[in-house]
C-alpha positions in Angstrom: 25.2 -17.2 -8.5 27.1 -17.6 -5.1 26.7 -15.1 -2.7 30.3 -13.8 -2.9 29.6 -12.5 -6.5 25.9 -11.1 -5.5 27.6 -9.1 -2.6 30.5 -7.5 -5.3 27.9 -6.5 -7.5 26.5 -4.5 -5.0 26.8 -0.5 -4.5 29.4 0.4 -1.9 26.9 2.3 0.2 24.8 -0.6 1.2 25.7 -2.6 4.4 28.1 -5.9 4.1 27.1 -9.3 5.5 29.1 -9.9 8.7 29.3 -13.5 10.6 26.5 -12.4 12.7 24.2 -10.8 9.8 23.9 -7.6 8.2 24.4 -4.2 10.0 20.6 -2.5 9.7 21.8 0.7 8.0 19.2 1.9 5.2 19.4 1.8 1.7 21.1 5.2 -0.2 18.3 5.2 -2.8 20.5 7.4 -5.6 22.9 4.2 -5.5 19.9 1.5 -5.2 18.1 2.6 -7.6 20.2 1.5 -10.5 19.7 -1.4 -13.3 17.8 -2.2 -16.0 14.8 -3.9 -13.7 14.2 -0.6 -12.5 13.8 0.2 -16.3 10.8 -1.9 -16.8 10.0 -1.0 -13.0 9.4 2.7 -13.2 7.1 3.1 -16.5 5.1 0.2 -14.9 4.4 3.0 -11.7 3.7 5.4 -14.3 1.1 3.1 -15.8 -0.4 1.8 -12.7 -0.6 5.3 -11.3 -2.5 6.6 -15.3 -4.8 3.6 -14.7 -5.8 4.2 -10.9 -6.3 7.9 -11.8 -8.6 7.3 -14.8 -10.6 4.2 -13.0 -10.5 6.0 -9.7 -11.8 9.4 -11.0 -15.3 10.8 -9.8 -15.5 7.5 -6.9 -14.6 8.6 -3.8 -17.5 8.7 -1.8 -16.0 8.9 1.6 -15.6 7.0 5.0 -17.3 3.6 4.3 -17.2 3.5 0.4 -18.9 0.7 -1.0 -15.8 -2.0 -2.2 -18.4 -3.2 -5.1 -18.3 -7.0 -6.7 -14.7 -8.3 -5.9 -13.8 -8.7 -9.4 -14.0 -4.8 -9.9 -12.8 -3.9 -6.7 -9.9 -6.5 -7.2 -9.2 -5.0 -10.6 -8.6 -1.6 -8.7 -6.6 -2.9 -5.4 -4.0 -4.5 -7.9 -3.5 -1.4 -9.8 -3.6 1.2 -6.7 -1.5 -1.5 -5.2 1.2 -1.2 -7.5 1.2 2.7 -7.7 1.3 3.3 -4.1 3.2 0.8 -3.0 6.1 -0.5 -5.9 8.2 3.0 -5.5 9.1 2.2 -2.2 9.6 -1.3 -3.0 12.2 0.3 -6.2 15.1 -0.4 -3.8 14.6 -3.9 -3.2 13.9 -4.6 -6.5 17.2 -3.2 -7.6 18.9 -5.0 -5.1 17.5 -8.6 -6.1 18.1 -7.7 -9.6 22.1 -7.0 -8.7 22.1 -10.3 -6.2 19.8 -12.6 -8.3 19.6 -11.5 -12.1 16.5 -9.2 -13.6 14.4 -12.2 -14.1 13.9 -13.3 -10.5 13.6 -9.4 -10.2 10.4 -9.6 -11.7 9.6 -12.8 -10.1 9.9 -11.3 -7.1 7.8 -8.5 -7.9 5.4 -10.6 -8.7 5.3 -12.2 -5.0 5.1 -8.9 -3.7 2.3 -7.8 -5.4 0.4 -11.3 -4.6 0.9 -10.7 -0.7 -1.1 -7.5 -1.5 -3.5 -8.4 -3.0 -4.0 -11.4 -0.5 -4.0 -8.5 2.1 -7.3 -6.7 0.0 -8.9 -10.1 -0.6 -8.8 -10.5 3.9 -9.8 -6.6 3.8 -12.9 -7.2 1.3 -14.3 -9.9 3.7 -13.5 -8.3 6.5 -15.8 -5.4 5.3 -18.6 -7.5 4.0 -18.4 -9.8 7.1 -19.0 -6.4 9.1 -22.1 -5.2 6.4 -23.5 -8.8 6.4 -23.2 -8.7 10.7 -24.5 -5.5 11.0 -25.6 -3.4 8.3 -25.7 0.2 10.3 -22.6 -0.2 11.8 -20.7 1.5 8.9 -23.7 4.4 8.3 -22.1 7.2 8.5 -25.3 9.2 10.0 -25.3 7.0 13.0 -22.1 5.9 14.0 -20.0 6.1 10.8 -17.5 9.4 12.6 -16.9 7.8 15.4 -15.9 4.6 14.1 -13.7 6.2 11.0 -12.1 8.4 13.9 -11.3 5.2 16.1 -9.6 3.8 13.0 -7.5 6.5 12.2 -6.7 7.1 16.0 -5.5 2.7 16.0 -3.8 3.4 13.0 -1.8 6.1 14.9 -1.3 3.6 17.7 -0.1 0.7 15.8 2.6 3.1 14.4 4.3 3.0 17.4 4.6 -0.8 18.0 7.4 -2.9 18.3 5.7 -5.0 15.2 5.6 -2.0 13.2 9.2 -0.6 14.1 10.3 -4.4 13.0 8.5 -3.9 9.8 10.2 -0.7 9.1 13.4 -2.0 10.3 13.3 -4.7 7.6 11.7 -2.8 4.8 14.5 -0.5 5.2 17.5 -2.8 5.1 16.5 -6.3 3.4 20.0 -7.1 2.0 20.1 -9.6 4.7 16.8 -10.7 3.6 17.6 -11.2 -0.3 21.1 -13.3 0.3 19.4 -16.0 2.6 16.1 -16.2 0.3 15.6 -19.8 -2.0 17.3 -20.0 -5.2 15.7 -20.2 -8.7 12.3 -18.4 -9.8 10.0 -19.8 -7.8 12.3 -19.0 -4.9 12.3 -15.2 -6.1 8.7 -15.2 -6.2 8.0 -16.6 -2.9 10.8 -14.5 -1.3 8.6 -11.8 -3.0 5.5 -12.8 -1.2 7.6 -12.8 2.5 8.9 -8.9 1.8 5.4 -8.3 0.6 3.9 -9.7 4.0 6.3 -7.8 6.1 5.8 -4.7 4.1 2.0 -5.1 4.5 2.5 -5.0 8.2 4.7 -2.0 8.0 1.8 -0.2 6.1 -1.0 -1.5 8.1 -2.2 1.6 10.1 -1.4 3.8 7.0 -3.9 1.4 5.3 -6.4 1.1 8.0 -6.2 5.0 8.0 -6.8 5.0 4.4 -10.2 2.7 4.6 -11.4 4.9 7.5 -11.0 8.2 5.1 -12.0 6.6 2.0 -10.1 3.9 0.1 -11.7 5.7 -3.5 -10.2 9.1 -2.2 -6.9 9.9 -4.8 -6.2 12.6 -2.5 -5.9 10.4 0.6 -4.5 7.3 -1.8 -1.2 9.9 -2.9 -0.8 11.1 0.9 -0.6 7.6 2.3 1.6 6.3 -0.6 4.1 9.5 -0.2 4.2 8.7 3.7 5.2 4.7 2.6 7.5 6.5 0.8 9.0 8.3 2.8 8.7 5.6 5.7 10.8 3.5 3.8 13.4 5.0 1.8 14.0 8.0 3.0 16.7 9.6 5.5 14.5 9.9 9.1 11.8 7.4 8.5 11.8 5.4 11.3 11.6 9.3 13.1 8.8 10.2 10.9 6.9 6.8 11.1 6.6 7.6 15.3 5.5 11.5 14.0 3.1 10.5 12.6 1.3 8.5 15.3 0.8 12.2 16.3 -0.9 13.1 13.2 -3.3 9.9 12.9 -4.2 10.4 16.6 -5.1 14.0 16.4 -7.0 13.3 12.6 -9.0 11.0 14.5 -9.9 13.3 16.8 -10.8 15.8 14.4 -12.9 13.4 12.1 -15.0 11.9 15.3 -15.9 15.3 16.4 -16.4 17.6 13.3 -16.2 15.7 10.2 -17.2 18.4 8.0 -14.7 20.6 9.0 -11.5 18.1 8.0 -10.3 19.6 4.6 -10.6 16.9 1.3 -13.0 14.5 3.5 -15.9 13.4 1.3 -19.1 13.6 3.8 -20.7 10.0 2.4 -23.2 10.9 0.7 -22.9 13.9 -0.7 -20.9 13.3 -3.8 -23.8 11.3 -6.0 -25.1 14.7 -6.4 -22.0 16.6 -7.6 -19.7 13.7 -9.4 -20.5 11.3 -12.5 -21.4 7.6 -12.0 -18.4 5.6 -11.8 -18.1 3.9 -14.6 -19.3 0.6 -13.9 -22.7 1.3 -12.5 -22.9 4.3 -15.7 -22.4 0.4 -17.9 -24.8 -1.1 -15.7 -27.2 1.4 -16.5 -26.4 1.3 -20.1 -27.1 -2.4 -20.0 -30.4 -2.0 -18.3 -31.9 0.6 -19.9 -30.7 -1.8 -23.4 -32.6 -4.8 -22.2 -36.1 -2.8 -21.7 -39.0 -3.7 -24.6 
């Protein structure tokens, strides 16, 4: 498909190529989100988000949450993944599906979600590289407020870099993006992977901010993916990305000096008295208590 016929099939809202590129206007999401990839898109948030609430249920036990074995905790990234982070993404999809075809659609969501999960695969070391260096450093009793408010107060930081504003900048308006990518499948998916990576560093400090309050937390899980949301597809985002620096900043503040008193924060700790075991240490159990004479 030449790139004459991908840009006609395009709404009229969205920004033309020029000779010198592609004029960095956002997407009008009532016009992008159009076609039938968005038809197989959508239910597959719906499902992504039933899953993460049934597996994520009764497991948030704060700052610091134990990531488990990677398979498990890989099994949840993909699927919390793909709810938070594939409605923002609905735009771009649309667009590759108008440019490309609905197959390389789904190819290309298929990159995207790889970059992600190679971005919880570096996370996941990254916190067992920290436990295995120094086991207290995480303890929440000893240094565990301070170091969950320093994270949130780098998140709000990094929100106003100029790596972040390009982020935004291109997670916003990747027309330009999707009509120089490689042809064919394999192009889509890799293409894919490259709007993942940028996207990843868009969300960075809303993801840093997330560990540092509890990656198990559904609360903070919906806050942070409604702020993507609105980050990235909605009118003022770029205004409300800089906002919310101020927000980070300040929660930071708040968690380092009174933890207890920050609404929907899970004090580590003192959930194992008041929630059911997740469910794969209740089948550990199970299995255990199976194998005694």
């Amino acid at each position: 498909m030449g790139a004459n016929t991908a840009i006609a099939r395009l709404p009229p809202c969205l920004p033309r190529p020029t000779v010198l590129g592609v004029v960095a206007e956002p997407i009008h999401p009532a016009s992008a989100l159009r076609g039938r990839s968005l038809v197989v898109l959508l239910p597959a948030v719906v499902v992504a988000w039933i899953v993460t609430l049934q597996r994520m249920r009764g497991m948030d036990a704060g700052p610091g949450t134990d990531l488990g074995a990677l398979g498990w905790y890989l099994g949840i990234w993909v699927t919390m993944t793909a709810a938070m982070m594939l409605p923002s993404a609905a735009p771009a999809v649309s667009l590759c599906a108008r440019a490309r075809g609905d197959a390389q659609a789904c190819a290309f969501v298929g990159g995207y979600l790889i970059a992600w999960t190679l971005y919880g695969l570096a996370a996941y070391a990254v916190y067992r590289g920290i436990r295995a260096a120094s086991p207290s450093f995480l303890a929440w009793d000893e240094h565990g407020p301070w170091v969950a408010g320093g994270a949130l107060a780098a998140a709000g930081v990094y929100q106003l870099t100029p790596l972040k504003s390009a982020c935004l900048r291109h997670c916003r308006s990747p027309l330009h993006f999707l009509l120089r990518g490689r042809i064919g499948a394999l192009g889509a998916v890799w293409m894919g992977i490259e709007h993942g990576a940028i996207c990843v560093g868009c969300c960075l400090g809303l993801m840093l901010a997330l560990f540092a309050l509890g990656v198990m937390s559904l609360f903070w899980m919906g806050a942070a993916g409604v702020a993507i949301l609105i980050e990235k597809s909605m009118p003022g985002g770029e205004a409300f990305a800089r906002a919310l620096a101020l927000v980070l900043v300040g929660l930071g503040i708040w968690v380092a000096a009174a933890p207890g008193s920050v609404p929907r924060l899970t004090q580590p700790g003192e959930m194992q008295m008041h929630e059911p075991m997740p469910a794969h240490e209740h089948m550990d159990a199970n299995m255990g208590m199976e194998m005694q004479p």
